[in-house]
C-alpha angles and dihedrals in degrees: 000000000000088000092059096039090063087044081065087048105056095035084060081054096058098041086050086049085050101042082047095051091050090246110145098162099060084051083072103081097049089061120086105240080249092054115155127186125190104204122223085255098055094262115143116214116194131202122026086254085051090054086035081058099042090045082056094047085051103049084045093071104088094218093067131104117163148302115236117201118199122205114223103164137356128196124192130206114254085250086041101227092126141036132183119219125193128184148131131276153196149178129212133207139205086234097060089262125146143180131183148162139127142302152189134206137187113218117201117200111229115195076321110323137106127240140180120248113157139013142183128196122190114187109214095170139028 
């Protein structure tokens, strides 16, 4: 299991790389077709094209700069088909804005890799 756990790991890092570098589109093949995402606001966004939207919309506002998620524990199902991830998180801003708070996400392993299938975000600050 530690072997998958850092699988998790690295794959957060990557999304974080891709969130950071404004690329929605290559966000797309780490999300489960299914994909929901509960916003820190309460928003639901449906549909892994639905969050790959959201995340350009995003990167379009010129104020933006990027979220950061940090992984604090995982935990993966005894057949290994699912893990839970939770963390903190936060979103800067050009303006000095920030938000943060913290998340969970559910990872599902498909023929080995890992994709995104759920997240929740709670904003705590901002």
């Amino acid at each position: 299991m530690l072997t998958q756990d850092i699988a998790i790991r690295a794959k957060r890092k990557l999304t974080n790389r891709l969130i950071a570098a404004h690329d929605a589109a290559r966000l797309r093949p780490h999300l489960t077709d299914d994909m929901m995402l509960i916003a820190g606001n309460g928003d639901l966004i449906d549909g892994a094209d639905a969050v790959v939207a959201a995340f350009a919309s995003q990167f379009a506002a010129s104020g933006f700069i990027t979220y950061v998620r940090t992984t604090t524990s995982i935990e993966i199902t005894d057949d290994g088909q699912r893990a839970a991830e939770m963390g903190r998180w936060t979103g800067n801003w050009k303006d000095g804005g920030e938000m943060s708070g913290i998340y969970m996400a559910t990872w599902r392993n498909n023929r080995g890799q890992w994709l995104l299938e759920r997240e929740l975000y709670i904003t705590l600050q901002g």
